[in-house]
C-alpha positions in Angstrom: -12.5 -210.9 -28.1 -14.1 -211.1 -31.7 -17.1 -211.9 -32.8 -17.1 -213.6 -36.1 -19.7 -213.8 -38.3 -19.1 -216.9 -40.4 -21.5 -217.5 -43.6 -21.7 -220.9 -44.7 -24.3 -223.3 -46.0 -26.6 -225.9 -45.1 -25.0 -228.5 -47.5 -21.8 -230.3 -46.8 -20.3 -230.1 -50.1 -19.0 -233.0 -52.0 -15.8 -233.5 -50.6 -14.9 -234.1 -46.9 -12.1 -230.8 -47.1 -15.0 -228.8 -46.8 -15.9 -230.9 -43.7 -12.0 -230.9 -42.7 -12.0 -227.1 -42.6 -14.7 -226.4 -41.3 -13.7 -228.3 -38.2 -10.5 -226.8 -38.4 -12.2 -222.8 -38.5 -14.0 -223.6 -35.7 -11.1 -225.1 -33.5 -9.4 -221.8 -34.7 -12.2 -219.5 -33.4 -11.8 -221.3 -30.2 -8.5 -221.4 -29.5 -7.9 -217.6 -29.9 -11.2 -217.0 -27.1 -13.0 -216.0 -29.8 -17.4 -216.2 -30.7 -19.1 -217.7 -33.5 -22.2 -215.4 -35.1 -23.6 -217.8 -37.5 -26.8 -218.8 -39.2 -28.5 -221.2 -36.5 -29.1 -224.4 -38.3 -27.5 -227.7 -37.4 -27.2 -229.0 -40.6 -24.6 -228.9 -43.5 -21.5 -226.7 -42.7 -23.5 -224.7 -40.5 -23.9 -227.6 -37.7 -20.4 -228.8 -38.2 -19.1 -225.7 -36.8 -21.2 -224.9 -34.1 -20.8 -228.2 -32.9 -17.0 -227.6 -33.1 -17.2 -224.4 -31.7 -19.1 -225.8 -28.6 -17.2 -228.4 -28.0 -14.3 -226.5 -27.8 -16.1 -224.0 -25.2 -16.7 -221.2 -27.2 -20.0 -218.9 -27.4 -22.2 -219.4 -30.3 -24.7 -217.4 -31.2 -27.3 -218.3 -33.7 -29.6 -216.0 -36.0 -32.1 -218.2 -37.6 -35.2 -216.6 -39.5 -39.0 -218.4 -38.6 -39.5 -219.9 -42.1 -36.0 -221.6 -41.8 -36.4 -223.0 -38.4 -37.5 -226.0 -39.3 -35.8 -226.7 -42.9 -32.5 -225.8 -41.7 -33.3 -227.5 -38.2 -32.5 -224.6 -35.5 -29.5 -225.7 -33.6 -30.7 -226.0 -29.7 -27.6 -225.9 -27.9 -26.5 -222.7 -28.9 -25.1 -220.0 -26.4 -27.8 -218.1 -27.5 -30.2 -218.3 -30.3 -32.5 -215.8 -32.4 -35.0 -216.6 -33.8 -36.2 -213.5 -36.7 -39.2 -212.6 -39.4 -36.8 -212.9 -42.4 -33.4 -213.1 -44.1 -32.7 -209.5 -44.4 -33.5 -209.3 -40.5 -30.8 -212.6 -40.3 -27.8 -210.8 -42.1 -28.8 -207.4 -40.4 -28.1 -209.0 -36.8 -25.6 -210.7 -38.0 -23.3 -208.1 -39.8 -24.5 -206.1 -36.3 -23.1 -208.9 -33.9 -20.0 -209.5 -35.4 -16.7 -207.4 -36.2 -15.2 -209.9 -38.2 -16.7 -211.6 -41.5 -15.9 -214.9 -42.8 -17.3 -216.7 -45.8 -17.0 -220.9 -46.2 -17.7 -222.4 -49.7 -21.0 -222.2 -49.6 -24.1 -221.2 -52.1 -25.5 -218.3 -53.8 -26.6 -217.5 -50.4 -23.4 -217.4 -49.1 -21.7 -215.3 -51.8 -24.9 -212.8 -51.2 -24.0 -212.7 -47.3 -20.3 -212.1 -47.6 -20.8 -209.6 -50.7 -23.1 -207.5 -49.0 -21.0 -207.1 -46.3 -18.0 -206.2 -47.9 -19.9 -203.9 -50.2 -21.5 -202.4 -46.9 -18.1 -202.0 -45.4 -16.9 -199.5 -49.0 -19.7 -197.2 -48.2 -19.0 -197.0 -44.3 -22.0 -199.6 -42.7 -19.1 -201.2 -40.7 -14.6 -201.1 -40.1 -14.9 -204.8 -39.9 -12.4 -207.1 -42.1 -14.4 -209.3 -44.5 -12.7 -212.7 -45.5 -13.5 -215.5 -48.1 -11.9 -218.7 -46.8 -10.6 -220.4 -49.7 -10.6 -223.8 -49.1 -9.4 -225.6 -52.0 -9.4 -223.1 -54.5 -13.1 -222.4 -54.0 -13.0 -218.5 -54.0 -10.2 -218.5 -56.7 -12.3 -217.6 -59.4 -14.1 -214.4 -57.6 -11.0 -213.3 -56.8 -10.3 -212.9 -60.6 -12.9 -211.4 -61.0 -12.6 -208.8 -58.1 -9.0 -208.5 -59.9 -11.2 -207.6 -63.0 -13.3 -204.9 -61.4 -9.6 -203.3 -60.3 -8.6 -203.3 -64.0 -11.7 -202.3 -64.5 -12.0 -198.7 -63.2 -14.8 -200.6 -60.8 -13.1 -201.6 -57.7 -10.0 -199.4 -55.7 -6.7 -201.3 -55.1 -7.1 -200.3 -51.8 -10.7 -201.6 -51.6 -9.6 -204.9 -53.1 -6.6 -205.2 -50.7 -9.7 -205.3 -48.2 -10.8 -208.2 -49.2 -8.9 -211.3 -48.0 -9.2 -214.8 -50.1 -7.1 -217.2 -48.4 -6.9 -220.9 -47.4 -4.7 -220.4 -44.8 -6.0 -219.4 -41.1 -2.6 -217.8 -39.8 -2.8 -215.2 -42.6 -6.6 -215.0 -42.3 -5.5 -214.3 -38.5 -2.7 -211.6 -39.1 -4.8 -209.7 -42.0 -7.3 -209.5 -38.6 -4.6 -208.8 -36.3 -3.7 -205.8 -39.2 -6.7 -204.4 -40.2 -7.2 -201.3 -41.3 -10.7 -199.9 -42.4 -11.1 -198.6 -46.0 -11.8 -194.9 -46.6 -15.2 -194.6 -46.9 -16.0 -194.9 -50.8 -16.9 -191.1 -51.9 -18.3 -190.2 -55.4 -17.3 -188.0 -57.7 
């Protein structure tokens, strides 16, 4: 059984295929037996999942920091939920509960989540496959640019073959299914 961190916001977006997919992720994470680590609020993207999640009798656990508990609206049916002094204490348990890391469309706060993790996983902080669900193109421009940091000199191809950007959840499950950590990042 996984645990999946999934980073996502506290907005819905302005279409309903961020809705649409977010449902559909959290049918997914259900159907393969799967738990849901996720940021503990109710609302936006964040609430649509763990509703989906527990309706389709999966764990969810929640990590929500004190000053967000009421803004974001902690979620109160959650399998479990954590209530923590700050954001930095939020990703920490997260990244820690997890061995799996997804990313929705989402915010700045988002992109920080997901690129700290995968930045954490080149230096050796965690073997855990990061992945940036692209749903409808959102992630298509970072993935130029991660293409840039290969062209670069700043990013491995190896490391950049670590990170998944895909729309589609039978890939996202196979490149799970596959995984194989990156060598930890060594400086010369």
């Amino acid at each position: 059984m996984n645990y999946i961190a999934v980073f996502c916001g506290a907005s819905m977006g302005n279409s309903p295929i961020y809705q649409e997919a977010t449902v559909a992720l959290g049918k997914w994470i259900a159907e393969k037996h799967d738990g849901l680590v996720y940021g503990g609020g109710k609302v936006g993207l964040m609430g649509v999942l763990a509703d989906q999640v527990l309706a389709s009798g999966a764990e969810v656990i929640g990590v929500i920091p004190e000053a967000l508990k009421n803004r974001e609206i902690a979620h109160e049916r959650l399998t479990e939920l954590h209530i923590v002094a700050n954001m930095h204490e939020r990703k920490a348990q997260m990244i820690a509960s997890a061995n799996v890391y997804i990313a929705m469309p989402g915010g700045p706060g988002t992109l920080e989540e997901i690129t700290e993790v995968i930045s954490w996983g080149r230096i050796g902080e965690h073997t855990n496959p990061c992945i940036l669900y692209n749903v409808n193109g959102y992630y298509d421009l970072l993935g130029k640019l991660y293409d840039k940091m290969v062209e670069d000199g700043f990013l491995t191809p190896a490391d950049r073959d670590k990170i998944l950007i895909s729309e589609s959840l039978d890939e996202i499950d196979q490149f799970i299914a596959s995984y194989v950590p990156p060598m930890i990042r060594t400086y010369k």
